[in-house]
C-alpha positions as CSV (number, residue, x, y, z in Angstrom):
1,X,46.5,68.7,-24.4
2,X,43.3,69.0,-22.4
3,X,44.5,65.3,-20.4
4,X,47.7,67.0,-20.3
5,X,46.2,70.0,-18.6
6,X,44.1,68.1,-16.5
7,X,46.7,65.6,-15.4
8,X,48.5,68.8,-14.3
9,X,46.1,70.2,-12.6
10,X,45.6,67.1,-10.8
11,X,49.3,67.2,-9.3
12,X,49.3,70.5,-8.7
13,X,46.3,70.0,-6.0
14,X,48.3,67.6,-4.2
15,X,50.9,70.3,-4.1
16,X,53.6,70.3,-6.8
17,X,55.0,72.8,-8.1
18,X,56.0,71.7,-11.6
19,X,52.8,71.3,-12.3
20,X,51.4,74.3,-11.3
21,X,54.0,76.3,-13.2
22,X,52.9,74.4,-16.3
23,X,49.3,74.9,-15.4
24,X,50.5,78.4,-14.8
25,X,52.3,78.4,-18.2
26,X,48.5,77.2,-19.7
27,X,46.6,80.7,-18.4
28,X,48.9,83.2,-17.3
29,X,47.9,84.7,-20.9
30,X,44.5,84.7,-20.7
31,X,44.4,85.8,-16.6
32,X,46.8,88.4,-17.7
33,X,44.6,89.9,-20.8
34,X,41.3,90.1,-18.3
35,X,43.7,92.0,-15.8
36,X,45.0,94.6,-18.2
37,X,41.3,95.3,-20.1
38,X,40.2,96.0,-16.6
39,X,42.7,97.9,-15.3
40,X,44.3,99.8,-18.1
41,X,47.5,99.5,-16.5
42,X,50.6,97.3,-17.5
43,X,52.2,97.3,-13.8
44,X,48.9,96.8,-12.0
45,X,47.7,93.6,-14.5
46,X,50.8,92.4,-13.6
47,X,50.6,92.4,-9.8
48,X,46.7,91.5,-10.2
49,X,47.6,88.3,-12.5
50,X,50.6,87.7,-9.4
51,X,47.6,87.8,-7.1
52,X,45.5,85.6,-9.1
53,X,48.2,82.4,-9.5
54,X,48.5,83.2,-5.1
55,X,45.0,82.9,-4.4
56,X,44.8,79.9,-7.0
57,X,47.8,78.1,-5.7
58,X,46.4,78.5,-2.9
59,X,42.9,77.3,-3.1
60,X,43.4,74.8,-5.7
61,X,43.3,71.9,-2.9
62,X,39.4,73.5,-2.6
63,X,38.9,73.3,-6.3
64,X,36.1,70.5,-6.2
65,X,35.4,70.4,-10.1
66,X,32.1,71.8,-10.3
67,X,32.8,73.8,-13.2
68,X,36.0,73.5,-15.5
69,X,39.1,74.9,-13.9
70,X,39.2,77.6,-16.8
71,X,35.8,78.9,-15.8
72,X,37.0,79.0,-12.1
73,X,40.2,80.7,-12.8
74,X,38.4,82.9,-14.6
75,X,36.2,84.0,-11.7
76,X,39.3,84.7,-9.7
77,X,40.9,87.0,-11.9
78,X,38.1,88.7,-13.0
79,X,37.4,89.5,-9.3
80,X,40.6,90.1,-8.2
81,X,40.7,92.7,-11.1
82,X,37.7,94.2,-9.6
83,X,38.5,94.3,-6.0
84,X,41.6,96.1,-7.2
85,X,39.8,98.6,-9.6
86,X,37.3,99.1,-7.1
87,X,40.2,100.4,-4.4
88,X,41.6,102.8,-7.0
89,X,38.8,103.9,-8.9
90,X,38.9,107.0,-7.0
91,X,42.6,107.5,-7.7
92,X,43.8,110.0,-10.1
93,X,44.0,108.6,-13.5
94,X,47.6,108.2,-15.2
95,X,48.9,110.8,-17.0
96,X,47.1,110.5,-20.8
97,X,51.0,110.8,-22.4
98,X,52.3,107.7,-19.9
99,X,48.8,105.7,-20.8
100,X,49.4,106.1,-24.9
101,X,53.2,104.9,-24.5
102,X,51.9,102.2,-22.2
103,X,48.9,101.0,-25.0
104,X,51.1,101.2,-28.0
105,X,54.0,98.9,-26.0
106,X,50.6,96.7,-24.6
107,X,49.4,96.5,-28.3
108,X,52.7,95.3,-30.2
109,X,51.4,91.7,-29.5
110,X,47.8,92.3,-31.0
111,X,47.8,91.7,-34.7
112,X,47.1,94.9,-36.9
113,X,43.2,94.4,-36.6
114,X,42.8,94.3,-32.9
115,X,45.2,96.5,-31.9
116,X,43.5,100.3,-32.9
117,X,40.0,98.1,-30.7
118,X,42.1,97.2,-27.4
119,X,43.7,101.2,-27.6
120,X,39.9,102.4,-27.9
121,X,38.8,100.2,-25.2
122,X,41.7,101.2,-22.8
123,X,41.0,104.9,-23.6
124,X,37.3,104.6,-21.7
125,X,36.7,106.2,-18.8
126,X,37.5,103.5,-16.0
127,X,34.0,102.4,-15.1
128,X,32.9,102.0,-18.7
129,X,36.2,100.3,-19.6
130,X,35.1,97.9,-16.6
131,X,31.3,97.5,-17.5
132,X,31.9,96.9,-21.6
133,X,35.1,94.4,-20.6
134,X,32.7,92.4,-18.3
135,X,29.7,92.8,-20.9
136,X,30.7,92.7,-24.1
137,X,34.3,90.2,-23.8
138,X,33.3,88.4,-20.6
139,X,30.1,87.7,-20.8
140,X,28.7,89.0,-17.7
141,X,24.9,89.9,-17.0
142,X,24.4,93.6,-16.1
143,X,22.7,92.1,-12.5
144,X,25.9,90.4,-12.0
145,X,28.3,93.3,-13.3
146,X,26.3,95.9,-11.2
147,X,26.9,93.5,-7.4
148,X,30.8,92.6,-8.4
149,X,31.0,96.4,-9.5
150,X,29.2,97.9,-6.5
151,X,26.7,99.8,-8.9
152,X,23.0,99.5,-9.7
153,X,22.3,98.1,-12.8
154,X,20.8,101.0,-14.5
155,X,24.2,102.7,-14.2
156,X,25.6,99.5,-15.6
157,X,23.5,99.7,-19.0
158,X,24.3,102.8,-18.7
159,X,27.7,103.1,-19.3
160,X,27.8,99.9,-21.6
161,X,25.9,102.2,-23.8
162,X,28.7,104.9,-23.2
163,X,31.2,102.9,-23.5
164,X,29.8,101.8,-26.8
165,X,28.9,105.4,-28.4
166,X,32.4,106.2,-27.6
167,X,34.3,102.7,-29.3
168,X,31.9,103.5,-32.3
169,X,33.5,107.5,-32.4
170,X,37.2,106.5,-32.1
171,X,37.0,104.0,-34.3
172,X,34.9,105.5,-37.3
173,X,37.8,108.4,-36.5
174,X,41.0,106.0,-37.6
């Protein structure tokens, strides 16, 4: 699989486009998921991921190797995430009835155990959703979350620890 993966990755750089559509096929899953914690959004994950596979197809003849193509992927949609949160973060939020119709459709595909964890996390206000996603699933250092955020990093452990006092409520609730 991983040869398979790689071989296709390999073609796709020289500019076909079966292969990218199978290398596609590989992460638009993943690429998708980062999207939708950060956005809380079905229809803006989706144009975010549609922006990530652009800017991918179209820097992959770039791509040197330095790290594994899943790490740099991952950059990408993480920051195309944020670049698009950042532009509507002072947008009004949806309407709370059209964001519980959009979570219980988004959670059908979790099994039972994650499901009530990925509604909690999508309830958080926008910039704790962001800051615990990057933290706590991504991996991110609060240094790093507070420059791709535009934030200092106070305000980032800040609302980490929000964000978490909040997840621990809802969830000791259900």
């Amino acid at each position: 699989m991983a040869m398979e993966i790689a071989q296709a990755i390999a073609a796709a750089k020289n500019g076909d486009k079966q292969a990218f559509h199978h290398v596609y096929q590989q992460f638009v899953g993943r690429v998708y998921a980062i999207c939708w914690r950060l956005l809380a959004n079905r229809q803006k994950a989706e144009d975010a991921c549609q922006d990530v596979f652009i800017k991918v197809w179209q820097q992959l003849p770039a791509f040197r190797g330095d790290s594994s193509f899943a790490t740099w992927l991952h950059s990408i949609a993480t920051r195309t995430a944020i670049d698009l949160w950042r532009g509507e973060k002072y947008l009004r939020l949806t309407d709370s009835s059209d964001m519980q119709n959009e979570l219980i459709e988004q959670t059908v595909a979790c099994s039972s155990e994650d499901a009530p964890l990925e509604q909690a996390i999508q309830r958080l206000p926008p910039q704790a959703r962001a800051v615990f996603v990057l933290f706590a699933l991504e991996g991110y250092q609060h240094q790093e979350i507070a420059g791709l955020l535009g934030i200092k990093e106070g305000t980032s452990k800040a609302q980490y620890f929000r964000a978490r006092q909040l997840l621990q409520e809802w969830l000791a609730d259900e």
